[in-house]
C-alpha positions in Angstrom: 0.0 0.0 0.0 1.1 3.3 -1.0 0.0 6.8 -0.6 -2.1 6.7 -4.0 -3.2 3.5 -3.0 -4.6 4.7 0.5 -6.3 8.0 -1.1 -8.4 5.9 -3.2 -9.6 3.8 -0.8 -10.6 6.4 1.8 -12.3 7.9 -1.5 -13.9 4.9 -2.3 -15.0 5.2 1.4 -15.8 8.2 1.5 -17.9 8.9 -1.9 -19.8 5.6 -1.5 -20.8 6.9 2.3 -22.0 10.2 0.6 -23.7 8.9 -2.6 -25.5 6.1 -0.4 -23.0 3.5 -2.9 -22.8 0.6 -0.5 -21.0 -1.7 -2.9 -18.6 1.4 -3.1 -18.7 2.0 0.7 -17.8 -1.7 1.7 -15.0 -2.4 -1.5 -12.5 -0.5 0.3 -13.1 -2.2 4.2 -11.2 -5.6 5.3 -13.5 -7.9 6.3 -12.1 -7.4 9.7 -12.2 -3.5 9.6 -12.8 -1.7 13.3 -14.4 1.5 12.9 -15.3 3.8 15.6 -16.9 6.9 15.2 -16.7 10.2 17.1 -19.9 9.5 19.2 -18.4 6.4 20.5 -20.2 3.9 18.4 -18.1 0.8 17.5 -18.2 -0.9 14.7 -16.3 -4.4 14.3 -16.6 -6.7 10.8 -18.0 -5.6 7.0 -21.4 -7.0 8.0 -21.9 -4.6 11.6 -20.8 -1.7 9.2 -23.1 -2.8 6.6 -26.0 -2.7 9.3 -25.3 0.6 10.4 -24.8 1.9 7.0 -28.3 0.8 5.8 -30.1 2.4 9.0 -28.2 5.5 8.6 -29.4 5.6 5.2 -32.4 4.7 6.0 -33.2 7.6 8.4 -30.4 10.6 7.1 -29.7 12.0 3.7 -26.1 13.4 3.8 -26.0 17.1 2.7 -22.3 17.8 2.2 -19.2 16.0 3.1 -15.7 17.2 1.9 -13.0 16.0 3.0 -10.1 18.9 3.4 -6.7 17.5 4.6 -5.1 13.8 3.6 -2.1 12.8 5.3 0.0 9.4 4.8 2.9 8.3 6.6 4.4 4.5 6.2 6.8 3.7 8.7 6.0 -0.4 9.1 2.4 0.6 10.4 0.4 2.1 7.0 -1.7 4.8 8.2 -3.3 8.1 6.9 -4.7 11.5 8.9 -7.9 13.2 6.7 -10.0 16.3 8.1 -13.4 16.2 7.0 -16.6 18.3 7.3 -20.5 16.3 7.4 -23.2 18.0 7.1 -26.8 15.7 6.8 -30.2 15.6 7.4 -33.1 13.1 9.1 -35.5 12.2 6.0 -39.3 12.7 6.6 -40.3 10.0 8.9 -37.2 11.0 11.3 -37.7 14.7 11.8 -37.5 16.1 15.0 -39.9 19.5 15.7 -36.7 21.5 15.1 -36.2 20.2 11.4 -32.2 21.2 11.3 -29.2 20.0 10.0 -26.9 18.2 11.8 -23.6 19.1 11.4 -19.9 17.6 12.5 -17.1 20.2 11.3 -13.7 20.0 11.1 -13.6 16.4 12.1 -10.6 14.3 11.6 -9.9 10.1 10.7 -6.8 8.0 11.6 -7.3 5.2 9.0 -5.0 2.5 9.4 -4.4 -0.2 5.7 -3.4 -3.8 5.3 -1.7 -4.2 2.0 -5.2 -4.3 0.2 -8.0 -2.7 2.2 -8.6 -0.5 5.4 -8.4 -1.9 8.8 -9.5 0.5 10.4 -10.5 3.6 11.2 -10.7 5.9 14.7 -12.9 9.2 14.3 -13.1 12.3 16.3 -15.1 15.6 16.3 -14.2 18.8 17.4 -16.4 19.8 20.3 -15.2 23.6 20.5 -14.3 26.5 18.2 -10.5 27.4 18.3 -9.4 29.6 21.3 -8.0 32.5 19.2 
């Protein structure tokens, strides 16, 4: 795995998350992949991913994701930094009385590759603006 290699995969990722491609979505996991997402949530093996991906889908439409930042460093462990921005919405059945988006800015991804697929990947959220 190389740093070409890894971008495509976390753009496979990423554009089959946004698009609602699951095929796309799941190409670039390991069948093993660990993901755990900012709130916590803990996601072990393609078919728990799979699972959460449809029910996300099935209650959200994403908006906007972009990612901003992509990072790759290969020193024996194959791993990659990316900062990212979501922005999505609960469909029809799931909106609450306030009807707003939910957004998670400036968040970042430490993605972790075998030689063919991500292994896994650790997200976190910012929680407060920047002390300037």
């Amino acid at each position: 795995m190389d740093k070409s290699g890894a971008k495509k995969l976390l753009d496979d990722y990423m554009e089959g998350f946004k698009k609602n491609n699951l095929e796309q979505f799941l190409s670039a996991l390991d069948e093993e992949c660990h993901i755990i997402q900012p709130d916590g949530i803990s996601l072990k093996g393609k078919n728990k991913i799979k699972e959460w991906f449809e029910l996300f889908w099935k209650e959200n439409r994403v908006n906007k994701l972009n990612v901003y930042s992509f990072y790759y460093l290969d020193s024996g462990e194959k791993i990659s930094f990316s900062e990212w921005d979501l922005t999505y919405s609960k469909t029809h059945e799931q909106k609450s009385s306030i009807n707003e988006a939910i957004s998670i800015p400036k968040a970042i991804s430490i993605v972790t590759y075998n030689d063919e697929n991500i292994t896994s990947i650790v997200e976190y959220q910012r929680t407060e603006q920047p002390h300037v």
